[in-house]
PyMOL Python script that loads the backbone (N, CA, C, O; Angstrom):
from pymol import cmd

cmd.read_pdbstr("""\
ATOM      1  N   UNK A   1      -1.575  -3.021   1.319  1.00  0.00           N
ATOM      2  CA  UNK A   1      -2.499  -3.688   2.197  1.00  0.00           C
ATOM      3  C   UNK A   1      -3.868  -3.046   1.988  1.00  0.00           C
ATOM      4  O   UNK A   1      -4.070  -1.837   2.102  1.00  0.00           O
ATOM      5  N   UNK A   2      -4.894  -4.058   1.639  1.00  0.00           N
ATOM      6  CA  UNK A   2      -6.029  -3.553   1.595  1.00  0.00           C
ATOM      7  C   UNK A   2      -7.119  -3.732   3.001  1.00  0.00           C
ATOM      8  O   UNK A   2      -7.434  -4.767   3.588  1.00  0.00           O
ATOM      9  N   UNK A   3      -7.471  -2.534   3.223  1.00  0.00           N
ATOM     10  CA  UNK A   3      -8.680  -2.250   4.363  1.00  0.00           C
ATOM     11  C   UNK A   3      -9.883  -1.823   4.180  1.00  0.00           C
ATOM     12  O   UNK A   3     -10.251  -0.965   3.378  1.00  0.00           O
ATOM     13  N   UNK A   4     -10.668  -2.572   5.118  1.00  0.00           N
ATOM     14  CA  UNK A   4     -12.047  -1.919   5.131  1.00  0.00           C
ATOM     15  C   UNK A   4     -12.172  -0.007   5.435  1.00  0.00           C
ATOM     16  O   UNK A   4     -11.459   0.657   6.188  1.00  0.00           O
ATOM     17  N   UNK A   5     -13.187   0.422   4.658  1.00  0.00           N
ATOM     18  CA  UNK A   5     -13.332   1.791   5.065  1.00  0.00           C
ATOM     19  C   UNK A   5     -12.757   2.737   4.166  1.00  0.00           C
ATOM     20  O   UNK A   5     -11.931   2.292   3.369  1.00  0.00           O
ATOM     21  N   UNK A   6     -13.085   4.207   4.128  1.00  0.00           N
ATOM     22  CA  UNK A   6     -12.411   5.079   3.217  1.00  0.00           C
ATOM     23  C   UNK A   6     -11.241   5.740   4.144  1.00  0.00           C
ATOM     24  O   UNK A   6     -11.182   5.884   5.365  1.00  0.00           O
ATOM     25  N   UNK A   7     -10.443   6.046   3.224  1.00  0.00           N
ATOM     26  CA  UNK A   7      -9.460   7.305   3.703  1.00  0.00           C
ATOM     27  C   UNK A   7      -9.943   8.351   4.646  1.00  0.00           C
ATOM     28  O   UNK A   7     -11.005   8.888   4.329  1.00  0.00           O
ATOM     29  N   UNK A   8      -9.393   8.723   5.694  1.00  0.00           N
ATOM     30  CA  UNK A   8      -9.305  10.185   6.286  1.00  0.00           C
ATOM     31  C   UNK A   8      -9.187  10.943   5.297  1.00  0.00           C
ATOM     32  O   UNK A   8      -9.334  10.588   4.127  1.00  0.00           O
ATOM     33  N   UNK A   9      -8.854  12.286   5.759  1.00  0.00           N
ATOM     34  CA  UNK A   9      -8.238  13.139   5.539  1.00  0.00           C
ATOM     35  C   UNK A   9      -6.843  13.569   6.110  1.00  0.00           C
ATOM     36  O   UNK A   9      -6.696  13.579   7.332  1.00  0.00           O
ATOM     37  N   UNK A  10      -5.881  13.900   5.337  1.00  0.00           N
ATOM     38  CA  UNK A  10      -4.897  14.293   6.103  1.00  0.00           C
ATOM     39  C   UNK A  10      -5.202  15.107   7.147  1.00  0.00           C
ATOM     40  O   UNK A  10      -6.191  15.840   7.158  1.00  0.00           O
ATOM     41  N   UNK A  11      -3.999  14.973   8.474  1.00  0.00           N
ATOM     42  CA  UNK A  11      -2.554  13.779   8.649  1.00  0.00           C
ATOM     43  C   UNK A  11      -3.294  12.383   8.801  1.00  0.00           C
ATOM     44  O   UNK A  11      -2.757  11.327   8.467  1.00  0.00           O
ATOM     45  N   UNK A  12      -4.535  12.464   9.319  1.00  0.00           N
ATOM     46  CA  UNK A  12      -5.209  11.586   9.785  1.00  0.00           C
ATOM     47  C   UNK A  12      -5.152  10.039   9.046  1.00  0.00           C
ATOM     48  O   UNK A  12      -5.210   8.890   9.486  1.00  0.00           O
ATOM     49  N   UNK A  13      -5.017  10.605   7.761  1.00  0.00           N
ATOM     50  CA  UNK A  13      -4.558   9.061   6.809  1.00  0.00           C
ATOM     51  C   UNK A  13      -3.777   8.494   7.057  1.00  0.00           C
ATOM     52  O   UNK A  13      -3.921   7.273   7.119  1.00  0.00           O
ATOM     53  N   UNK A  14      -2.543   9.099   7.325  1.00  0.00           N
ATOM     54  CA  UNK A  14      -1.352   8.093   7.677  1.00  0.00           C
ATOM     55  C   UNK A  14      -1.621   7.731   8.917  1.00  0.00           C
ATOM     56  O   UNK A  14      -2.205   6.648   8.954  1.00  0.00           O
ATOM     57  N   UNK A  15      -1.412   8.243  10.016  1.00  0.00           N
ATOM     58  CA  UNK A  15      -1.883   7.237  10.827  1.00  0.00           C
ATOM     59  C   UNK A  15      -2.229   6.027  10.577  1.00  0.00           C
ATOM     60  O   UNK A  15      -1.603   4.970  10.490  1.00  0.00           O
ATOM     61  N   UNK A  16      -4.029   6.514  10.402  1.00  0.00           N
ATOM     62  CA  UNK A  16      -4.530   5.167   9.986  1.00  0.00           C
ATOM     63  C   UNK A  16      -4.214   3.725   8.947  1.00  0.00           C
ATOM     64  O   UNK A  16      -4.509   2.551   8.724  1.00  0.00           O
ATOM     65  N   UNK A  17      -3.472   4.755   8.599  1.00  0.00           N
ATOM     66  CA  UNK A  17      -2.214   3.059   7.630  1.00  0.00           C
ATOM     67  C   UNK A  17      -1.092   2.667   8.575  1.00  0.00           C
ATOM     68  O   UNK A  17      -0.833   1.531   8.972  1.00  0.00           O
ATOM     69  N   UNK A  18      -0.378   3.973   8.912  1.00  0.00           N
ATOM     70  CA  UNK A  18       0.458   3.407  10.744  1.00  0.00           C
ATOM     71  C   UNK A  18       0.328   1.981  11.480  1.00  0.00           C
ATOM     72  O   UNK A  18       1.035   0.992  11.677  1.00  0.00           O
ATOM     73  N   UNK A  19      -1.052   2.457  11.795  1.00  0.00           N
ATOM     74  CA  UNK A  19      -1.908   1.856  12.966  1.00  0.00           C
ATOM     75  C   UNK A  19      -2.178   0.056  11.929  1.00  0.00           C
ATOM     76  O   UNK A  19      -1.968  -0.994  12.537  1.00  0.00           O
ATOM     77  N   UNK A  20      -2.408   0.042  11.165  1.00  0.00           N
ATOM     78  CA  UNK A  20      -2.886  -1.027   9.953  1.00  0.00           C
ATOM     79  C   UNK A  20      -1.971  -1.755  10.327  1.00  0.00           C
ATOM     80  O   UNK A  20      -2.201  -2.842  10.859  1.00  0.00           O
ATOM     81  N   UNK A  21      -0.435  -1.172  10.063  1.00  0.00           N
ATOM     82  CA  UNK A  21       0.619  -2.071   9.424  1.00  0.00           C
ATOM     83  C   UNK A  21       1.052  -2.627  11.209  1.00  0.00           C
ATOM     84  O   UNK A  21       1.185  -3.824  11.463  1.00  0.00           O
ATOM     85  N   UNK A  22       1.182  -1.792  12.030  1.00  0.00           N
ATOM     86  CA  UNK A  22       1.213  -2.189  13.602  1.00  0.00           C
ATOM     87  C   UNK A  22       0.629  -3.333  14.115  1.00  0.00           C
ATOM     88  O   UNK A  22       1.019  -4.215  14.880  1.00  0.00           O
ATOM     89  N   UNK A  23      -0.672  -3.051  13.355  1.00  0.00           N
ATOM     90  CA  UNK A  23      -2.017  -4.326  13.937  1.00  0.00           C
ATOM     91  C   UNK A  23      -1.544  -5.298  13.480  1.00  0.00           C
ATOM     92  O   UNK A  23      -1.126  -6.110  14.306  1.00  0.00           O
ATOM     93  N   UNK A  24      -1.425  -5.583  12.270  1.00  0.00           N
ATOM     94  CA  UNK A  24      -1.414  -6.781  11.125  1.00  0.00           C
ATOM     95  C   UNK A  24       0.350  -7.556  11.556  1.00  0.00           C
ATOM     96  O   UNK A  24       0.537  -8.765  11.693  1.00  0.00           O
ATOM     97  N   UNK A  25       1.763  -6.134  11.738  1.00  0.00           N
ATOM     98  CA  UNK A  25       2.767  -7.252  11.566  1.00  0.00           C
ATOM     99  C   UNK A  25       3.532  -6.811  13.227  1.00  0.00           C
ATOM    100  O   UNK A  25       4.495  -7.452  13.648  1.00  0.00           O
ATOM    101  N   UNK A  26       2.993  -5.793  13.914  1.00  0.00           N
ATOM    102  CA  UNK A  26       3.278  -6.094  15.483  1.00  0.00           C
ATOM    103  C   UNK A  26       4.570  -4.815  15.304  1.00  0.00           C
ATOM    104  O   UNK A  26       4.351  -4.018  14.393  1.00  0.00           O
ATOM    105  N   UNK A  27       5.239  -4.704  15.724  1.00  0.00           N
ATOM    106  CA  UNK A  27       6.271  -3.641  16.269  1.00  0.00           C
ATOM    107  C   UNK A  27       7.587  -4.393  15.661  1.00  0.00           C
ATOM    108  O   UNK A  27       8.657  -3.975  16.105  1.00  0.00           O
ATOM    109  N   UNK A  28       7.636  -5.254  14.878  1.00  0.00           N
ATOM    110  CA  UNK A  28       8.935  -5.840  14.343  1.00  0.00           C
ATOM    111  C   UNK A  28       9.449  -5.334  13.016  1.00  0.00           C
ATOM    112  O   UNK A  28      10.542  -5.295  12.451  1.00  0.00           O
ATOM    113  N   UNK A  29       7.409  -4.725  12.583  1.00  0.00           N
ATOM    114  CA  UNK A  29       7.837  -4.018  11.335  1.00  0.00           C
ATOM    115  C   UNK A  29       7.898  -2.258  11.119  1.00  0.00           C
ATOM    116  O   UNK A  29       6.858  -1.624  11.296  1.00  0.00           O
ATOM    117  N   UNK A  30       8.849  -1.723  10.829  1.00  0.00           N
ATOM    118  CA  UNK A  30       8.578  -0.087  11.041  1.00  0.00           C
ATOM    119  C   UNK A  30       8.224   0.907   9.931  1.00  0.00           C
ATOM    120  O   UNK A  30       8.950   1.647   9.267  1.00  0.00           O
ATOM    121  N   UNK A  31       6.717   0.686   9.917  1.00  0.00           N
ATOM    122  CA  UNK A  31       6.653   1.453   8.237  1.00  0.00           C
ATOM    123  C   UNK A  31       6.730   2.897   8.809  1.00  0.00           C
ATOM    124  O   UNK A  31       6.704   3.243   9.990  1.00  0.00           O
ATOM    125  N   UNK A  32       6.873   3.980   7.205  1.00  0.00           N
ATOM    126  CA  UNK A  32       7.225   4.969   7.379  1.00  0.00           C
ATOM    127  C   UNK A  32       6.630   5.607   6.142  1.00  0.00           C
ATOM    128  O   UNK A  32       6.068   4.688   5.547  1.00  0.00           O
ATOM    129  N   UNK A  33       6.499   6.586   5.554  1.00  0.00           N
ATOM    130  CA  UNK A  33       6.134   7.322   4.309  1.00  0.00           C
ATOM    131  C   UNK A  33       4.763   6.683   4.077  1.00  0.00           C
ATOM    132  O   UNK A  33       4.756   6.187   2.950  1.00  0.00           O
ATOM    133  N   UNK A  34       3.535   6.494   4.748  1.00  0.00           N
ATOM    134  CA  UNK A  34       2.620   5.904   4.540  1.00  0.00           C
ATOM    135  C   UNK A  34       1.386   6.700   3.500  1.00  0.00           C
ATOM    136  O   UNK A  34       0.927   7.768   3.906  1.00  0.00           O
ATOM    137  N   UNK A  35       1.108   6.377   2.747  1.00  0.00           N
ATOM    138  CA  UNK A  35      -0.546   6.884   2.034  1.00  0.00           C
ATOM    139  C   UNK A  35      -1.111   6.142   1.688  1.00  0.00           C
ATOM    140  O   UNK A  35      -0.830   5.032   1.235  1.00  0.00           O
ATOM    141  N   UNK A  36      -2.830   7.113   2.001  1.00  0.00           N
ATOM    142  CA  UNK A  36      -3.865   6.447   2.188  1.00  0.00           C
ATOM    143  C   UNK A  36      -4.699   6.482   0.528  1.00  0.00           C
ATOM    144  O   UNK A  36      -5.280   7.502   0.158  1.00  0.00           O
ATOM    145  N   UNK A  37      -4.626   5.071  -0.439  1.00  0.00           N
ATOM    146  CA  UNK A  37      -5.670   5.722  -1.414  1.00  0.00           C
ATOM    147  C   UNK A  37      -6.735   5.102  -1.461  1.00  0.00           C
ATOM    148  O   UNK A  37      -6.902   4.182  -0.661  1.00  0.00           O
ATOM    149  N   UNK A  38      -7.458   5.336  -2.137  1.00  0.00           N
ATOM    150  CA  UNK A  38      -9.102   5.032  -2.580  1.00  0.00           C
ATOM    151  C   UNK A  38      -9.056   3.946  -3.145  1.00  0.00           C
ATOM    152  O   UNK A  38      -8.337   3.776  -4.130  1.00  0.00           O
ATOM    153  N   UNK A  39      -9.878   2.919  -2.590  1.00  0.00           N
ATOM    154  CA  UNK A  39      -9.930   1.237  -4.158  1.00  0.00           C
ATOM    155  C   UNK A  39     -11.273   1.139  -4.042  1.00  0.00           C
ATOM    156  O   UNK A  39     -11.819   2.122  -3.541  1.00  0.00           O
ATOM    157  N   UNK A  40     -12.084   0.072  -4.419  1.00  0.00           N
ATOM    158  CA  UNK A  40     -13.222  -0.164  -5.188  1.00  0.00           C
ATOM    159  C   UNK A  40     -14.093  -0.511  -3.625  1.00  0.00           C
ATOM    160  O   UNK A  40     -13.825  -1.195  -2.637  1.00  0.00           O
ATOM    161  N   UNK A  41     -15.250   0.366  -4.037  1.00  0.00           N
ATOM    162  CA  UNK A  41     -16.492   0.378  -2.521  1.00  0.00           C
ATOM    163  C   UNK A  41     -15.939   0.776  -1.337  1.00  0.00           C
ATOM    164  O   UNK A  41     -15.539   1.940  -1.366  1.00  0.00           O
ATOM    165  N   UNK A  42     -15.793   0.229  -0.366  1.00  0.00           N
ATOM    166  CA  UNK A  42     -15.937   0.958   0.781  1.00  0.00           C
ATOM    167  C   UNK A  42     -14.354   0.553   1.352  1.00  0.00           C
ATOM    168  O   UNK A  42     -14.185   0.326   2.550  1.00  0.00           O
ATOM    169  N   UNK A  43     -13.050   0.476   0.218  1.00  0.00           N
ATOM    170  CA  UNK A  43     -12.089   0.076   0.793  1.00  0.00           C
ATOM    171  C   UNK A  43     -10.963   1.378   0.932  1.00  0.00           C
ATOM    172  O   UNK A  43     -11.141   2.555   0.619  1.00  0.00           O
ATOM    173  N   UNK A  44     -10.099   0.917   1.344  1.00  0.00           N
ATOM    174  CA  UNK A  44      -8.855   1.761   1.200  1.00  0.00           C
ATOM    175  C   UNK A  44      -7.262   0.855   0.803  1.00  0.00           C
ATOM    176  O   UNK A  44      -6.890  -0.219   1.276  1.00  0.00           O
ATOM    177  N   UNK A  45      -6.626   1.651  -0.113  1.00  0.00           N
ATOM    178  CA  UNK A  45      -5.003   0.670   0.259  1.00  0.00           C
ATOM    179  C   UNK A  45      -4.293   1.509   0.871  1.00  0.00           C
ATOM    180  O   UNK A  45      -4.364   2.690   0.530  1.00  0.00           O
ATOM    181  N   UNK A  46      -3.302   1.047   2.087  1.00  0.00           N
ATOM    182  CA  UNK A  46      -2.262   1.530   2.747  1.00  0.00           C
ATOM    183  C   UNK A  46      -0.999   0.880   1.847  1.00  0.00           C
ATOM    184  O   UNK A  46      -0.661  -0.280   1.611  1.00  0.00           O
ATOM    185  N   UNK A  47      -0.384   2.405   1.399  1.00  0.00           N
ATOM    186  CA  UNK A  47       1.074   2.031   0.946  1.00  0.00           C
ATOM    187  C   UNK A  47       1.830   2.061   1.885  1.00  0.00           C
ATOM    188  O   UNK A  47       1.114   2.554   2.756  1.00  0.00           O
ATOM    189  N   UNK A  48       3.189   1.802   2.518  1.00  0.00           N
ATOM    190  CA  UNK A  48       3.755   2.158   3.127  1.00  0.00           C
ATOM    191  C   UNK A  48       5.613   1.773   3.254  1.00  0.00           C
ATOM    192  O   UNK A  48       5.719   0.562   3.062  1.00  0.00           O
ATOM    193  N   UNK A  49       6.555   2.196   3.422  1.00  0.00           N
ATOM    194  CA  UNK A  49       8.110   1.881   3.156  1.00  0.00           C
ATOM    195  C   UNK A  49       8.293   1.444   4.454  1.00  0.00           C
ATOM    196  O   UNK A  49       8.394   2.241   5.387  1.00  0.00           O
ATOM    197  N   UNK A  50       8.366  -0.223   4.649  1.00  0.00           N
ATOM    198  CA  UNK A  50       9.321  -0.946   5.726  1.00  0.00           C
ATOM    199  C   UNK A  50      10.867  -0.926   5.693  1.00  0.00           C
ATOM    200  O   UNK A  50      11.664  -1.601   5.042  1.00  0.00           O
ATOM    201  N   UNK A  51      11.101   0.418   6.927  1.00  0.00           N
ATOM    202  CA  UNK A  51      12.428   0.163   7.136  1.00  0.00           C
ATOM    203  C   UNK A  51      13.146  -1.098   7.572  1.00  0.00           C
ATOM    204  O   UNK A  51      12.335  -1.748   8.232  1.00  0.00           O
ATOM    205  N   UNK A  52      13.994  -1.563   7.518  1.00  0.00           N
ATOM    206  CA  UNK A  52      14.638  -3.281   7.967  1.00  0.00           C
ATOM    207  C   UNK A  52      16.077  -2.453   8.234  1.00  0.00           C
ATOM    208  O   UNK A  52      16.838  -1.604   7.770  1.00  0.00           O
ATOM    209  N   UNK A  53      15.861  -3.306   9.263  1.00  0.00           N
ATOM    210  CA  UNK A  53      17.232  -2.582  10.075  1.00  0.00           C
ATOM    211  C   UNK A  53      18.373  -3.490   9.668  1.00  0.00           C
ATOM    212  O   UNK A  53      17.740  -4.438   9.206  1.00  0.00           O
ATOM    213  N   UNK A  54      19.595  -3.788   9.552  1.00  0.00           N
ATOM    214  CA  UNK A  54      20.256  -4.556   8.893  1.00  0.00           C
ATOM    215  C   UNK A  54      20.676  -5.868  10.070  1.00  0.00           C
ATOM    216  O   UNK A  54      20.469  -5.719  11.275  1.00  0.00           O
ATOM    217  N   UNK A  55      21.163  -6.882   9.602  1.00  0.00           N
ATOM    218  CA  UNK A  55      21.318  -7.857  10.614  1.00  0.00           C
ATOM    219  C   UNK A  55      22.793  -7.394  11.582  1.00  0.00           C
ATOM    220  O   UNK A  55      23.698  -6.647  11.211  1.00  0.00           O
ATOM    221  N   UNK A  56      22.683  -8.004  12.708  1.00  0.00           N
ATOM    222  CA  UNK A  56      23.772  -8.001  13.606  1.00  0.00           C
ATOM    223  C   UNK A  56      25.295  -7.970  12.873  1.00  0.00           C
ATOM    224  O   UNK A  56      24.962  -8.372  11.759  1.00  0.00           O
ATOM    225  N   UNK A  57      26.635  -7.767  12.792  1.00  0.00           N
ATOM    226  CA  UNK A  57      27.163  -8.781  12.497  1.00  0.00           C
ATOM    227  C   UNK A  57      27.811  -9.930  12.993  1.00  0.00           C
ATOM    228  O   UNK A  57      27.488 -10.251  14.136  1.00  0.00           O
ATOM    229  N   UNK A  58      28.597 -10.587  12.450  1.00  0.00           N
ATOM    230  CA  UNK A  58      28.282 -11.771  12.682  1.00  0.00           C
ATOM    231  C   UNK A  58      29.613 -11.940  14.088  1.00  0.00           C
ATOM    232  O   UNK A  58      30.442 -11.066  14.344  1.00  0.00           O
ATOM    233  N   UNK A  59      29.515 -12.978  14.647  1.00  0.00           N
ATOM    234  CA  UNK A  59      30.313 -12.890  16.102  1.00  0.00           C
ATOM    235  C   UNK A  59      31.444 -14.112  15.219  1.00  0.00           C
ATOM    236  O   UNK A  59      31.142 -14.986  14.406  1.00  0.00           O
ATOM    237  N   UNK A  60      33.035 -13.652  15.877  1.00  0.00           N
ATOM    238  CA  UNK A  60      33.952 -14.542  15.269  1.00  0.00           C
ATOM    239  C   UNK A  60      34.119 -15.554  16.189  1.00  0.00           C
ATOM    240  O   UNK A  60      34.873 -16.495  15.942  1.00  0.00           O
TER     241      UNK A  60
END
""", "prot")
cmd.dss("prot")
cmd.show_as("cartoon", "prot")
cmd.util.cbc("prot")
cmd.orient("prot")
């Protein structure tokens, strides 16, 4: 995901990719292992690993 603005500094980076992926897909998605890198002018990309919880199973 690309954002306006540069990177923090650590811890402070992740967060701010935290907070990104929260805004953008709401509390349904749970990223985790997040970093913050550098892209072209005044941006940043947030990497980050969406855990997915597995489905229910199924009712007989």
């Amino acid at each position: 995901m690309t954002n306006a603005g540069v990177c923090p500094k650590d811890p402070e980076a992740e967060f701010i990719c935290l907070k990104a992926f929260f805004d953008k897909y709401g509390a349904i998605k749970s990223p985790d292992n997040c970093l913050c890198k550098p892209s072209t002018g005044s941006q940043h990309i947030c990497q980050c690993d969406i855990i997915c919880d597995p489905p229910p199973p199924k009712r007989t």
